[in-house]
Structures are given as C-alpha cells and as structure tokens.
C-alpha positions in Angstrom: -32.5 11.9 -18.2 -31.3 9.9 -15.2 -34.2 8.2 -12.9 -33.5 7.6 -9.6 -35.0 5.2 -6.7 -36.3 6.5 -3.6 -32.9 4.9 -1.9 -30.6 6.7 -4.4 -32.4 9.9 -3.6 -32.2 9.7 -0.3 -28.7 8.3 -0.5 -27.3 11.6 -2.3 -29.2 14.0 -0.3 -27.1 12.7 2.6 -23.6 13.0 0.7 -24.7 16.9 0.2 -25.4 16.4 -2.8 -21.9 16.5 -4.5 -22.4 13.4 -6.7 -24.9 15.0 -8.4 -25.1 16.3 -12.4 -25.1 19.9 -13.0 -28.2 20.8 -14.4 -26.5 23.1 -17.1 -22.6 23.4 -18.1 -20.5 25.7 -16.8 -18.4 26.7 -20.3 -15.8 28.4 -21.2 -16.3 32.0 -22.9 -16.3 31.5 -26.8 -14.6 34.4 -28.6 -17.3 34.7 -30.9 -21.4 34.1 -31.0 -24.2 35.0 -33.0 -25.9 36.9 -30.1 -24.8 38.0 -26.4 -27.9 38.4 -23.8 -26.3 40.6 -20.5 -28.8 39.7 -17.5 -28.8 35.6 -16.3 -32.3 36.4 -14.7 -35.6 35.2 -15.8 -36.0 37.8 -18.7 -32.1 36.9 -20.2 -32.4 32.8 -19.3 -36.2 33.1 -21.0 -35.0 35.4 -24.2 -32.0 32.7 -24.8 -34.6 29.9 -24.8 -36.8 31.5 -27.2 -33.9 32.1 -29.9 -32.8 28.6 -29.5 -36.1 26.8 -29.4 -38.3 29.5 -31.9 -35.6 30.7 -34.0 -33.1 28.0 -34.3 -30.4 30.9 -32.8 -28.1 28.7 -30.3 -24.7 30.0 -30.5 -25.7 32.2 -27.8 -24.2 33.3 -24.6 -26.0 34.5 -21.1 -23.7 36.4 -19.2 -24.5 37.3 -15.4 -22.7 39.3 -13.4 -23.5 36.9 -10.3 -25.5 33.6 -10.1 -28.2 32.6 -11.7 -31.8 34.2 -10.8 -30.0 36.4 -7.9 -31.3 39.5 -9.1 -34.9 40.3 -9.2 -36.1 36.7 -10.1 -35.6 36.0 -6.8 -36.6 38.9 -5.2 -40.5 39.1 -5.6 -44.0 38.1 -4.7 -44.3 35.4 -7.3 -47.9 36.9 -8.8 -48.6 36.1 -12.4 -51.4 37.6 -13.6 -52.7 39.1 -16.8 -55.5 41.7 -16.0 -53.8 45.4 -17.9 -56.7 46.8 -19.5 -54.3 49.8 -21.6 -53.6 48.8 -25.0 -50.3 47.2 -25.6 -50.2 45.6 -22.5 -53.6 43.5 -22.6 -52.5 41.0 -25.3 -49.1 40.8 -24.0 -50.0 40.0 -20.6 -52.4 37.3 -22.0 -49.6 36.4 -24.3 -47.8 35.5 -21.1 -50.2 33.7 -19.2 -51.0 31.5 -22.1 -47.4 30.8 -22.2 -47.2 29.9 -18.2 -50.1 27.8 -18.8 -48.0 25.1 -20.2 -44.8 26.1 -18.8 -43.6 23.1 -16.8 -44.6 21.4 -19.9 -42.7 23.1 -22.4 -39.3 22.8 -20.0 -40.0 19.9 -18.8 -39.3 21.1 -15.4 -41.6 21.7 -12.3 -42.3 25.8 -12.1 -44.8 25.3 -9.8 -47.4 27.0 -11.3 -50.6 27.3 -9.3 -53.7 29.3 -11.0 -54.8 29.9 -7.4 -56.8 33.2 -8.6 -56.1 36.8 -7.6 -59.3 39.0 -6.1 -58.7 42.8 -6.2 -61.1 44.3 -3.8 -62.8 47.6 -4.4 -64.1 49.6 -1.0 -66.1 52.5 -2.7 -68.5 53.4 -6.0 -65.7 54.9 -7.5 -63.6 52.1 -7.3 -65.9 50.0 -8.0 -66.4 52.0 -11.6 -62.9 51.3 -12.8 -63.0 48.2 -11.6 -66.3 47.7 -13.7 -64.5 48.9 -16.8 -61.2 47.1 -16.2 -63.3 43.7 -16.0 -65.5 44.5 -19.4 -62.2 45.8 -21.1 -60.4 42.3 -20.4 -63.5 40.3 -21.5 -64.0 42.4 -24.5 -60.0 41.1 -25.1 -61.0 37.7 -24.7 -59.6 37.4 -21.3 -61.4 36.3 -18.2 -63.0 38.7 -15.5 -65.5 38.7 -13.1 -67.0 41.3 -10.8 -68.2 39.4 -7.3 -70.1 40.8 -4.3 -68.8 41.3 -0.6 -71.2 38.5 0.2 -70.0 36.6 -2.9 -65.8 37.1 -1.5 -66.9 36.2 2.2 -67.7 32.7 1.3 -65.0 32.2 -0.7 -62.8 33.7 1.4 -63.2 34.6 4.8 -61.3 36.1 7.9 -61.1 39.2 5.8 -62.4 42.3 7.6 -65.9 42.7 6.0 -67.7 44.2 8.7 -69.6 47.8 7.9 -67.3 49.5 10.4 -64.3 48.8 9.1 -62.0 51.4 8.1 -62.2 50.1 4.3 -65.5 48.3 3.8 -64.9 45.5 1.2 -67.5 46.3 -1.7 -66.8 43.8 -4.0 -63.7 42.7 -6.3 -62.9 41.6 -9.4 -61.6 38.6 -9.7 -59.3 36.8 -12.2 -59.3 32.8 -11.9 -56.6 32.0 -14.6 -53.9 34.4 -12.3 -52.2 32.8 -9.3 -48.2 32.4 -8.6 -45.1 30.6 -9.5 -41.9 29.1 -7.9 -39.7 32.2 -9.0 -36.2 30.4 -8.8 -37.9 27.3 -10.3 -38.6 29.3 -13.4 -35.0 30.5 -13.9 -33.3 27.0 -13.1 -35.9 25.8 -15.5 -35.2 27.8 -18.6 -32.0 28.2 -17.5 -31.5 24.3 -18.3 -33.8 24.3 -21.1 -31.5 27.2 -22.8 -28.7 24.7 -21.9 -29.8 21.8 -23.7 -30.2 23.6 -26.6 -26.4 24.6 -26.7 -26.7 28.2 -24.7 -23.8 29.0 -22.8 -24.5 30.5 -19.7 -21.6 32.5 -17.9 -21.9 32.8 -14.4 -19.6 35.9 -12.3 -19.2 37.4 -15.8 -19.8 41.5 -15.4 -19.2 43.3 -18.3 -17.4 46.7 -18.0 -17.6 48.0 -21.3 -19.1 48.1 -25.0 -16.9 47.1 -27.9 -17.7 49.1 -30.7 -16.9 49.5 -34.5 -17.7 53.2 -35.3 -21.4 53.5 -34.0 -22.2 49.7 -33.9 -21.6 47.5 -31.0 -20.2 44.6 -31.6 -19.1 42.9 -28.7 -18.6 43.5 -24.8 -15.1 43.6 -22.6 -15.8 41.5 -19.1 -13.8 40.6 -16.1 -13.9 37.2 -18.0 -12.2 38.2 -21.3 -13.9 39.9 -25.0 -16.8 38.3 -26.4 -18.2 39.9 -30.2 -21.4 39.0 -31.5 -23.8 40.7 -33.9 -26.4 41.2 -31.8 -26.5 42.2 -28.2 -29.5 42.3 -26.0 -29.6 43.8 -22.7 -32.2 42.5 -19.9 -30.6 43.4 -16.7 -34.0 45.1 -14.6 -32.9 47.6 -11.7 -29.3 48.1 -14.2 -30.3 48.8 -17.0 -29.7 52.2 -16.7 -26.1 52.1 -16.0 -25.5 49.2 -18.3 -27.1 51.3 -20.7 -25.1 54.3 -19.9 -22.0 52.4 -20.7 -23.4 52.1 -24.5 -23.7 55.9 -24.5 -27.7 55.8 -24.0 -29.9 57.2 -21.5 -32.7 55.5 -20.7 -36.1 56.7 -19.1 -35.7 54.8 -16.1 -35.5 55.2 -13.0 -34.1 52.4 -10.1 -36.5 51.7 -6.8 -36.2 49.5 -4.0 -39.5 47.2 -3.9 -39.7 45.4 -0.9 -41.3 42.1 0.1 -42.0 40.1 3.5 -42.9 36.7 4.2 -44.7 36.2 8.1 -44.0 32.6 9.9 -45.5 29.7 8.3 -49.3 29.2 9.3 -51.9 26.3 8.4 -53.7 27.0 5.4 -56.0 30.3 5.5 -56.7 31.3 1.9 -55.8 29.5 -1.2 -55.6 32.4 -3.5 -53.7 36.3 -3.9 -55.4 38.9 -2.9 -54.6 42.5 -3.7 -56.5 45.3 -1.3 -57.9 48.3 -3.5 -58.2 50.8 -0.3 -54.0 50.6 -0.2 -51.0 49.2 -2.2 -51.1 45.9 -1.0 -51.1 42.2 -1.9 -51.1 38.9 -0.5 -50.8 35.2 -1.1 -50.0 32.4 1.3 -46.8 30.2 0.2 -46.9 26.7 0.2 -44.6 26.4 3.2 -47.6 28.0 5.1 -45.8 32.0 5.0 -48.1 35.0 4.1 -46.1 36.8 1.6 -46.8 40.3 1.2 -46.1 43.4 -0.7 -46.5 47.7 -1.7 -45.4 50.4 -3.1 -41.2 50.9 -4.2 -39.5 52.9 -1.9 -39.9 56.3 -3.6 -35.9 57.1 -3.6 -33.7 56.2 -6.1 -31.5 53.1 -4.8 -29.4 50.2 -5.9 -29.7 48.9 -2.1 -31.8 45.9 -1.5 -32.7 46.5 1.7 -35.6 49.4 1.8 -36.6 51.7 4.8 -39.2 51.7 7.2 -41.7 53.9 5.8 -42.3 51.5 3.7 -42.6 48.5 6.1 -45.2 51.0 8.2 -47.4 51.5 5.0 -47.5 47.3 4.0 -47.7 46.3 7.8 -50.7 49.3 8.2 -52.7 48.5 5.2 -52.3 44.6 6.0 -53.8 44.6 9.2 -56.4 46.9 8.1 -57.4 44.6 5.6 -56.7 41.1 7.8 -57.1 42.3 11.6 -55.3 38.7 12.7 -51.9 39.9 11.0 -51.1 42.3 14.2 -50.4 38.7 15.8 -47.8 37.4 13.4 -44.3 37.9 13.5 -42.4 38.3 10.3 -40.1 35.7 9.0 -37.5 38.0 7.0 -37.9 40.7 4.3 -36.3 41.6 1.3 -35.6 44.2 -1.6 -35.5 43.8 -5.9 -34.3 47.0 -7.6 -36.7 48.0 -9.6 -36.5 49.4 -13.7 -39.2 52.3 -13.3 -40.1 53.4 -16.6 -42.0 56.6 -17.3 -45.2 55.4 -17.8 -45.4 52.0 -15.7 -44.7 50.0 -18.8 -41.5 48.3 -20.0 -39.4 48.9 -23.5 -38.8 46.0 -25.6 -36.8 46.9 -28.8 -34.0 47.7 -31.2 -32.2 50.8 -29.5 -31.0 53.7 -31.3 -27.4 52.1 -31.6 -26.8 49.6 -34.0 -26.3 46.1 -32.3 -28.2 46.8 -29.7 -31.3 45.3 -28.1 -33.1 46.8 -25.0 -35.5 44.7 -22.5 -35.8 47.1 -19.4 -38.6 49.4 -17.7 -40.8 46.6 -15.6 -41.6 48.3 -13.2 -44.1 46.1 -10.9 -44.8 43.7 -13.9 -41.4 42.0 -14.4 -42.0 38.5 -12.9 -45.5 37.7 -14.2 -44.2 38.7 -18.0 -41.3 36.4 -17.8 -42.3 33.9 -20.4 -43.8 36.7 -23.2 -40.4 38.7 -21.8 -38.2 36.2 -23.6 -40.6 35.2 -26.2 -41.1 38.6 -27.4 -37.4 40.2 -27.1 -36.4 36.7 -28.6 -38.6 37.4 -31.9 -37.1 41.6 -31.8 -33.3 40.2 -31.9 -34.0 37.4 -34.3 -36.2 39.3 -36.9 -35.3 42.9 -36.1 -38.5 44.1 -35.8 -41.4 43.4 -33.0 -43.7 40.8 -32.5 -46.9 42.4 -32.2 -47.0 41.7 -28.5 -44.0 44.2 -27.9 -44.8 46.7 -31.1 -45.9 49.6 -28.5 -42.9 49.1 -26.3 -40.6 50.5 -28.4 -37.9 53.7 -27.1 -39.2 56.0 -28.8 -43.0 56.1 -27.8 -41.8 58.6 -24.6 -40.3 61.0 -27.8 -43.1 60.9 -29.8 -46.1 61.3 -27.2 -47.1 57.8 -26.9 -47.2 56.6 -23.3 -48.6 53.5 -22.4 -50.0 54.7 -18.7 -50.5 51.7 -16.9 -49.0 52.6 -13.3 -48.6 48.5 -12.9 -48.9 48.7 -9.9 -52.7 46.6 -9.8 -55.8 46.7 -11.9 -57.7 49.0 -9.2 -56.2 52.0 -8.9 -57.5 54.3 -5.7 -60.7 56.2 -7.0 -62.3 58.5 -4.8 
C-alpha cells in the first residue's frame, strides 16, 4: 500500500483529489461467475468478503443498482449492539459483535468503531422486570449486562431529566458496555475494498431487471449492464427485497417502511455513549463531529420514499425533549429516511429459498446495521455450503409456514411494560 507524507497529502487534497488510486476496480461484467450477490450495501459487500476470505469463493460479482453503500448503509443511526434475548437472535448478535471487535483489524481499514456503551432506561416496575430478565438472559448467554440505578446513570451521565416530576422518571437501565457505533460508510468502503483485493468484482449502476432461469432454477440475471449466469445467486437488497424477490416469482413476508433519522447542529461534547429511552421509541448518541443523532419508530405506511412524514418527526422530537429538556433549544441539522425490510416477526431470513439457485438475506427490520459483519459471515457460509451456519439456522423462510416465529420486535431490548 502506498505511504504518503504529510506534504503529499496535503498536496492532493488540493488537486481534488483526482490523482488519487481507486480504492477498488471498476471491472467489466464477466459473462460467467461462480456466485452473483444483488445489493452493493454492507450486507452484499460483507457476504462477498466472507466467500472470498472463509471459503476461498472469489469469482464473484456485487452488483448495485446505484453506488456503493447508498442504500440503507448509509441511511442509519450507526448503533451496534448485541443485547436480543429470543433464541436465534442472542448468539448471532454476539456473533456480530465479536466480529466488529476486530473489524478494522480484519480489513485493514479504519471503521471507526467506538464501544462507547448503550444504556436503555426503564421508567416503571414493569419495565424494570423485562429489563431484569433481558439482562440475566444475555449473561446466562455469555454476553455482558448490567442493571444500574438512577443514581448510578446520573453520574455517569448527567443533563438527563431525572427529577421525580418528570413525565418519565428514569428508574434505572440496563446497560451494555461492549455496544457503541460505527462509521456506517466506512464499513462499506472497507469491505468493499477488502472484497476487492480478493478478486470480487463489484458493479456499480448495474440494476437487474430480470431472473434468467433454466426450468425452475435460476441461473443468472439480465441487467441494464448485459446477462451475467452463475450457480448461485444471493439476494441482499433491504427495503427491495420484496420486489426483487417478486421478479423470481416469490413472495416474501415483508413489508417496506420509511425509518427516519435526524442529526441536530454540532455541540461540544455532552455524553460519550447511546442511549435508548424505555418510556418511548427513542435513541440517541452524539457523533464525533459534535451532532446528536437521533431516532424512532418506521413510519407505519408502506413506502419506497426516503423522506418520512411528520408524525413521525412530532413523536422523536416529543419523546426527545421529554427525555433531554435542553433539546427544545437545538435546531436540527438535516434528516433522512432508509426503507426498511419489515419482516413478520422483527427478525430477518437468511437462507436457501424455495427456488433452486437462490439465496435470500432480507427482513432486518431495525437490526440491519449492527448485524452487518455476522450478515455476510453467515449468508456467506448458507451460499458456500448450502446449509446454515448455526448462527442463521432459525432464520430460515419457512419458520413463518411452520409456526416458528422468532418475536423479537427489534426495535430495543426494553419494550413498553405497563
């Protein structure tokens, strides 16, 4: 890898850049590889990684629609954290925290991964009852999870409204150290290039229109970039995936939401950690540019639109204040909207799909970003071997057929209990 002095830096920043190396090719579309992933987001650029790097799979292409990581990689809070207590999703969540752990080190490239912590408050007994079980349910797992006073929060972190009178009085919270965020385009770029290296070819503006099929296998897909066969073909396209899977001929169990997302003007530091506020749908971190970046509940209309409605903004702006009284005097920087894969049951499908050829990663719901790493891993291992990983073996299609829901909302570890 090229080093460069501070004065070369400096030097090409000022020519805009244009002398610079791409940090991955841009190739042209091979008739033929051994497996096609649809979806150049964090999910597609992570599973492409994994069959290169675990499985020794490299004649592989990435095809997105757009650029890289302009889908819902981009489009999120950046919380990683790994506190599911429903079977299925514990070790896979833990799977993917391990694997974020020593992320930047893996890729050799900077994700900016911060285990800042996440505290998710509780404001009555009830709440604090589930929250009581999540915690022993995640240390019974092996995973870390503490309970913590009011008194206990309030020195860690205070300018929270922890006053008797106030319309949610902070009880306690559970709090996971190991959770905390990550640079979201960081992480594509990074396994973007590390796919690269390893002789992935990732096709950018590269939308396919339709399945190629050989009675009922798939074996390859027609794009606005020409046919490309392969034996395998997985799909990992979030808010899309049910009109990408629609094109195969299969319906999915999915529904597409607008989840919005706002970042306030930059501040000097206030808290160093993410907080999520029981009472309401509602979390928080502050960014390292100095933004509070805050979040809710999906819009509850179907939509492909990333913009989101009002409603919405009223309900994070509401809870917010309610929670930290000095937000009324902010002003919001900018908002945005990911289309989110709403599964059934608040849990996503990794698996073969009932179509030969086939390979479905879809149905995040709020838990896309924060699985990116046991995403790839996991739907890497189902396309190379053709069977799960234990990590994914409950995510398969046909739990919703045969009565096996995994019912974890995924929306946050303390549901409202009253």
């Amino acid at each position: 890898m090229a080093r460069y002095s501070a004065f070369e830096i400096f030097k090409q920043a000022l020519s805009g850049h244009k002398n610079w190396a791409s940090a991955w090719r841009d190739p042209v579309p091979k008739e033929k590889y051994d497996v096609i992933i649809i979806g150049g987001g964090g999910h597609g650029l992570a599973t492409a990684y994994y069959l290169a790097k675990e499985h020794g799979i490299r004649n592989v292409a990435v095809l997105e629609k757009g650029w890289l990581g302009g889908g819902n990689t981009g489009r999120n809070t950046t919380i990683v954290r790994s506190n599911y207590m429903i079977e299925g999703n514990t070790g896979f969540y833990e799977h993917s925290m391990k694997l974020w752990e020593n992320l930047s080190q893996e890729l050799n490239y900077n994700v900016m991964f911060s285990q800042r912590g996440q505290y998710n408050t509780f404001h009555n007994p009830g709440q604090m009852d589930v929250a009581r079980r999540r915690a022993n349910t995640l240390r019974l797992n092996g995973i870390e999870a503490e309970l913590i006073t009011a008194k206990e929060m309030q020195a860690r972190v205070p300018g929270l409204d922890y006053s008797a009178n106030a319309r949610f009085p902070i009880l306690g919270a559970m709090y996971q150290r190991r959770a905390g965020t990550a640079r979201h385009d960081a992480v594509a770029w990074g396994y973007a290039r590390g796919a690269d290296q390893l002789g992935v070819d990732i096709i950018q503006n590269c939308e396919v229109e339709e399945f190629i099929r050989d009675k009922d296998r798939i074996i390859g897909v027609r794009t606005n970039r020409g046919e490309m066969r392969a034996a395998k073909i997985g799909m990992a396209v979030a808010g899309h995936s049910s009109h990408v899977a629609a094109k195969a001929g299969l319906r999915l169990p999915i529904e597409s939401h607008v989840l919005q997302a706002f970042v306030s003007e930059p501040l000097k530091p206030i808290f160093d950690t993410v907080i999520s506020f029981g009472a309401a749908h509602f979390y928080i971190s502050q960014s390292d540019k100095g933004g509070l970046v805050m979040g809710g509940d999906i819009d509850g209309y179907n939509s492909y639109a990333q913009k989101g409605g009002m409603p919405t903004m009223e309900h994070v702006f509401a809870a917010g204040v309610s929670f930290l009284p000095y937000l009324s005097r902010l002003k919001v920087l900018r908002q945005w909207g990911g289309i989110m894969d709403m599964s059934m049951d608040g849990s996503p499908i990794i698996c073969k799909s009932p179509i030969d050829g086939f390979y479905i990663n879809a149905g995040w719901c709020y838990g896309g970003f924060k699985a990116t790493p046991a995403s790839g891993w996991c739907f890497a291992h189902t396309i190379a071997k053709d069977e799960p990983h234990e990590f994914n073996e409950k995510f398969r299609l046909d739990r919703f057929s045969r009565g096996y829901p995994i019912d974890e909302r995924g929306a946050g570890p303390t549901p409202n209990a009253h």
